[in-house]
SEVOVEX-790434 format. One line per 5 residues: their letters; for each residue y, x, z of C-alpha. Coordinates in Angstrom, 3 decimals. Each point is the difference from the previous one (the first is absolute). Last residue first. Example, Ala and Ser with C-alpha at 12.3 -4.5 7.8 and 13.67 -1.06 7.14 Angstrom:
<atoms>
SA> -1.060 13.670 7.140; -3.440 -1.370 0.660
</atoms>
This chain:
<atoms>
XXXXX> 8.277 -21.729 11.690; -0.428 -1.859 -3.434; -2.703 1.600 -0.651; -1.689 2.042 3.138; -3.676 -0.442 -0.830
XXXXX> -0.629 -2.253 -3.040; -3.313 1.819 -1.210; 2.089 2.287 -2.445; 1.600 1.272 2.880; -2.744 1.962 1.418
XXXXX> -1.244 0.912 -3.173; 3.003 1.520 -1.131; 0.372 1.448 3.039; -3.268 1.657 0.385; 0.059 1.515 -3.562
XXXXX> 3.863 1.426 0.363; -1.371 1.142 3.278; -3.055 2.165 -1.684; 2.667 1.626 -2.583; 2.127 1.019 3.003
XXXXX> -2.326 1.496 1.870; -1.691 1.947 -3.263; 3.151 1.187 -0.245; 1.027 1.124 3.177; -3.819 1.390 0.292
XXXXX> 0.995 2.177 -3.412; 3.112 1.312 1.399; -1.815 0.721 3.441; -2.668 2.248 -2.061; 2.358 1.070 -2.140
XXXXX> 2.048 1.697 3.026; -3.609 1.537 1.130; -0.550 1.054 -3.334; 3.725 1.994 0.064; -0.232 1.439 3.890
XXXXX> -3.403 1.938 -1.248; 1.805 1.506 -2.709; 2.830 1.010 1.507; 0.915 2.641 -2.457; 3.678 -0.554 -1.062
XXXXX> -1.513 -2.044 -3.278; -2.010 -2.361 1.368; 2.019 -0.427 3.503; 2.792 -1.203 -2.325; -1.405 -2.205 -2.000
XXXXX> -2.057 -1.801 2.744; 3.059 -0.288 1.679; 1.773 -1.620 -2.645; -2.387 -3.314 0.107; 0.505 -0.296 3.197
XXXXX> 3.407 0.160 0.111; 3.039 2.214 0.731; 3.500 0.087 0.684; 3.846 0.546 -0.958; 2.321 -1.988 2.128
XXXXX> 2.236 -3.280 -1.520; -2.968 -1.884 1.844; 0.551 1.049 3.808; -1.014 3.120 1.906; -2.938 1.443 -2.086
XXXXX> -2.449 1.715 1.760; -0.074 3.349 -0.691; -2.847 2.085 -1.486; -0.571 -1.332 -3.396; 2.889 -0.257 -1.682
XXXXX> -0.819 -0.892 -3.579; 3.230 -0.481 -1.306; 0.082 -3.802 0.297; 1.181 -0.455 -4.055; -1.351 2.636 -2.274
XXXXX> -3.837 -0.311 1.389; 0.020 -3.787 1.082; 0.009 -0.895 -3.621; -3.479 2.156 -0.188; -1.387 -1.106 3.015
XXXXX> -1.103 -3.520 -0.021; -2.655 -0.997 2.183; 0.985 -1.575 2.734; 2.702 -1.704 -2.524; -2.454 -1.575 -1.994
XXXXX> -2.097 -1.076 3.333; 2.679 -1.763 0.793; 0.438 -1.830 -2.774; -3.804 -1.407 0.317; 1.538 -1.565 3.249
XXXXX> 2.584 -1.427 -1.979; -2.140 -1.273 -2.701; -2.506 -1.330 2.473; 2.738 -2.090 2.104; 1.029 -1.417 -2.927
XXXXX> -3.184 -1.164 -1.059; -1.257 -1.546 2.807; 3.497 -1.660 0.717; -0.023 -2.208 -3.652; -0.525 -2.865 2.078
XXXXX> 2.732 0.515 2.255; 2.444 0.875 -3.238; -0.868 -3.213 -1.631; 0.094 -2.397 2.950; 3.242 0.621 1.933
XXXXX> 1.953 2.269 -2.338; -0.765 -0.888 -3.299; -0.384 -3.941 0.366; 3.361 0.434 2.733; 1.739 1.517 -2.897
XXXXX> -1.361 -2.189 -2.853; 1.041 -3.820 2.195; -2.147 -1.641 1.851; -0.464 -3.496 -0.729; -3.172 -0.835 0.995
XXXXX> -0.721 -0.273 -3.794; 0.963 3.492 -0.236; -1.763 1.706 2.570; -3.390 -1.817 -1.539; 1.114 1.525 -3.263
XXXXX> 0.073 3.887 1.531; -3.004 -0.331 1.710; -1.842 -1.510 -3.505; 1.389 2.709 -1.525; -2.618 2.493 2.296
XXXXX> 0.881 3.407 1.638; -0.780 2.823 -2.480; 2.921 -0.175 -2.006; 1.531 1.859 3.342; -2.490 2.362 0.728
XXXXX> 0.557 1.096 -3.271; 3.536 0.523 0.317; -0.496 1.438 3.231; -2.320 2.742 -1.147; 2.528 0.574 -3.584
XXXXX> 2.773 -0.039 2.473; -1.337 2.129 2.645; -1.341 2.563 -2.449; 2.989 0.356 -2.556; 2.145 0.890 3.483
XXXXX> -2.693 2.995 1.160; 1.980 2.511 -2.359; 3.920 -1.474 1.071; -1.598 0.030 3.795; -0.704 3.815 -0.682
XXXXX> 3.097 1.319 -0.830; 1.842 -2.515 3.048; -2.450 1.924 2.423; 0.858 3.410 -1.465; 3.492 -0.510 -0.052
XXXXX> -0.574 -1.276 3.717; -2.330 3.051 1.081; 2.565 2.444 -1.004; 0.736 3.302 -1.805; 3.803 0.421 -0.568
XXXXX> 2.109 -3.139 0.125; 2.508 1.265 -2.848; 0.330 -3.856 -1.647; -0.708 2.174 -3.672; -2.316 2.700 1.511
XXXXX> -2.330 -1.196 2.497; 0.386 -3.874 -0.542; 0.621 -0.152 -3.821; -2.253 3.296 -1.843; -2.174 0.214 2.769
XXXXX> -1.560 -3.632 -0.002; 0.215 -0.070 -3.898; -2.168 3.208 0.083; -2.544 -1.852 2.139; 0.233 -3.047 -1.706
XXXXX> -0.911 3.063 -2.944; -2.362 0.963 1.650; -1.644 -3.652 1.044; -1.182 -0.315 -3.852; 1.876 -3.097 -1.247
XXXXX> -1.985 -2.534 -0.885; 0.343 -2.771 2.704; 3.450 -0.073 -0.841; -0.067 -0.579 -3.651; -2.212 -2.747 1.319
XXXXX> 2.638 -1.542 1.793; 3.059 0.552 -2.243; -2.310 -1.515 -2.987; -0.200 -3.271 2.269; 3.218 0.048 0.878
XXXXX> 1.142 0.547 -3.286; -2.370 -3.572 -0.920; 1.466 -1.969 2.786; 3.821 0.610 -1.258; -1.566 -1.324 -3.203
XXXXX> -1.697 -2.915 1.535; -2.961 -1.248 -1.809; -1.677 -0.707 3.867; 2.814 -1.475 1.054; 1.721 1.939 3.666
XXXXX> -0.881 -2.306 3.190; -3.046 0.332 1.087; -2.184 2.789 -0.586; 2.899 2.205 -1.474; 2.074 -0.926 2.934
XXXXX> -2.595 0.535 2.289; -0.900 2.962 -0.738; 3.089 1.429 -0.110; 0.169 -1.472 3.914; -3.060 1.782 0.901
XXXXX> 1.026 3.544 -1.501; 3.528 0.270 1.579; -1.379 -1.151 3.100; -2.937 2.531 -0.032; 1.926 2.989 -1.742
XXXXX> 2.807 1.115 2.458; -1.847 -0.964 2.929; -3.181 1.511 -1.433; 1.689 3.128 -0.855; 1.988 0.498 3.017
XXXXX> -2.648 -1.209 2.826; -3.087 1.999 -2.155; 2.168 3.267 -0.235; 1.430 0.000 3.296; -4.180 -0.414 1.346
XXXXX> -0.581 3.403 -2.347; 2.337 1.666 1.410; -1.250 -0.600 3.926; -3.282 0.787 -1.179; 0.438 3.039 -2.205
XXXXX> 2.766 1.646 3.135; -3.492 -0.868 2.188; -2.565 1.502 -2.395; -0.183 3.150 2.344; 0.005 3.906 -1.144
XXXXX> -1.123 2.593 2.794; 0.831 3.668 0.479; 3.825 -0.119 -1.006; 0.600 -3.220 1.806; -0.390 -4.046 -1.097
XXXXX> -0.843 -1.908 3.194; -3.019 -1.844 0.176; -0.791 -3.089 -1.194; -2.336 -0.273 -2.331; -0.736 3.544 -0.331
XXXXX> 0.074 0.935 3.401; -2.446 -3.380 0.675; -2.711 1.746 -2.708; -1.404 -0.853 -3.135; -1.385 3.387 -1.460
XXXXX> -3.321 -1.494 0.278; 0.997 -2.846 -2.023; 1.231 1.894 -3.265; -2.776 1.507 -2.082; -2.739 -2.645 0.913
XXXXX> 2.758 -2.765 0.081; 1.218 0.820 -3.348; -3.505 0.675 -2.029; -1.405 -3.659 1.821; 3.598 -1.434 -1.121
XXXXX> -0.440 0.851 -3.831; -3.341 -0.035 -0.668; -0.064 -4.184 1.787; 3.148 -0.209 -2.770; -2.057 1.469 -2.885
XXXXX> -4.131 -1.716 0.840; 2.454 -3.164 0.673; 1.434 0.893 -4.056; -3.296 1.101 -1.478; -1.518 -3.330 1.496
XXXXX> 2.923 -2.724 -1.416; -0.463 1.579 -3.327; -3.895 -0.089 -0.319; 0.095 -3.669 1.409; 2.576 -0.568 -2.870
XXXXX> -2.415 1.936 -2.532; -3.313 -2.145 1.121; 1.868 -3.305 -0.155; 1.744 0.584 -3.468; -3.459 1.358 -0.989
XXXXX> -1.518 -2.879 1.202; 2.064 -2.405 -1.701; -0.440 1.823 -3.047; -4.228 -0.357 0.060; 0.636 -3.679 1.095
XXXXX> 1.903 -0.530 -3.232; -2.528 1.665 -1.871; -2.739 -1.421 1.584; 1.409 -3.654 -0.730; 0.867 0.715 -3.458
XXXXX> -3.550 1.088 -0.702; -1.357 -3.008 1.665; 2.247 -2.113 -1.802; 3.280 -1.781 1.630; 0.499 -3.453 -0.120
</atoms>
């Protein structure tokens, strides 16, 4: 038993605890809801259909060439990264021993990975596909650049997702006499869905709004719409660079305006889907 001097102590801490984290969660809504109000009021009224999808001329700019890059970037990076990513994940989830050493350099690999500023994936980006394999600027060395930076996401996300779903599925597999690949791939991988799904989508919004490896490997070609993947191009996140610092002020927070809806899009569907599959919906589908 406590005393009453112990007791009002310990409450006094708990309610500091409580007071500081309710201080912490506050200061950052009061941050993000700062944030987008100060971006839409500068950059919605500048929203306009010429901008969205207009053509690009000398008197007008138009986020077109930025749209159509920036969907190449999300198909080659994600189809690069997502498979390679999910089935990692699943080895070291499932098959590899935990006190493996060929488990452990992975592991190291991985977060090594997940460290690296995105300048210098940027540099390595330049360095092999635009001047050692002689491509020149284009959207797939800078899509298979940026699926090696969002790679230590999917597989850390799916690996969770993964030691999420219940033993208990896994033994109950077993004793119907399943064997470990149809376990992983018919119940474990379906359950872990919600999860999945989120890291991927969440990957997404990485490459939305990465800019500085997409700086020395697309080329930053903002007025032509790129023709297939090996040509240079745009996104949205370069546009806002560039109309920043050629004077199109206006043009740039209505760009991060879209960026930042994009985003918040993407965040908000990650949400729904988890919870849309976490109450059975689709599984095994």
């Amino acid at each position: 038993m406590l005393s009453d001097a112990s007791f009002r102590r310990t409450r006094r801490v708990y309610y500091s605890f409580r007071g500081g984290a309710y201080l912490g969660m506050g200061i950052s809504l009061l941050a993000l809801i700062g944030l987008v109000v100060y971006i839409l009021v500068k950059g919605a009224p500048y929203l306009s259909w010429d901008l969205l999808f207009g053509d690009y001329t000398s008197s007008s700019v138009s986020l077109v060439p930025a749209f159509i890059g920036t969907c190449y970037l999300i198909l080659i990076s994600l189809g690069i990264a997502a498979p390679i990513g999910i089935f990692a994940a699943v080895f070291l989830s499932e098959y590899a021993a935990a006190n493996s050493k060929i488990v452990g350099v992975i592991r190291v690999a991985i977060e090594t990975l997940s460290g690296i500023p995105s300048i210098v994936y940027g540099l390595f980006g330049y360095l092999l596909f635009v001047f050692y394999l002689n491509w020149g600027y284009s959207l797939v060395g800078g899509g298979i650049t940026l699926a090696l930076m969002v790679l230590p996401t999917i597989i850390r996300g799916v690996e969770e997702s993964l030691h999420s779903v219940p033993r208990s599925l896994r033994e109950a597999s077993f004793a119907l006499g399943a064997g470990k690949s149809a376990t992983t791939f018919k119940i474990v991988l379906p359950c872990a869905a919600p999860g999945i799904l989120t890291s991927l989508i969440l990957s997404i919004g990485r490459v939305l709004s990465e800019s500085a490896v997409l700086l020395v490997t697309i080329g930053m070609v903002v007025n032509k719409n790129p023709v297939t993947p090996l040509s240079p191009g745009t996104s949205l996140a370069l546009d806002i660079y560039y109309f920043s610092s050629y004077g199109y002020r206006e043009e740039a927070a209505a760009t991060a305006v879209v960026l930042l809806f994009l985003v918040l899009f993407l965040d908000g569907l990650a949400l729904l889907v988890t919870k849309w599959l976490s109450k059975g919906k689709g599984y095994g589908k």
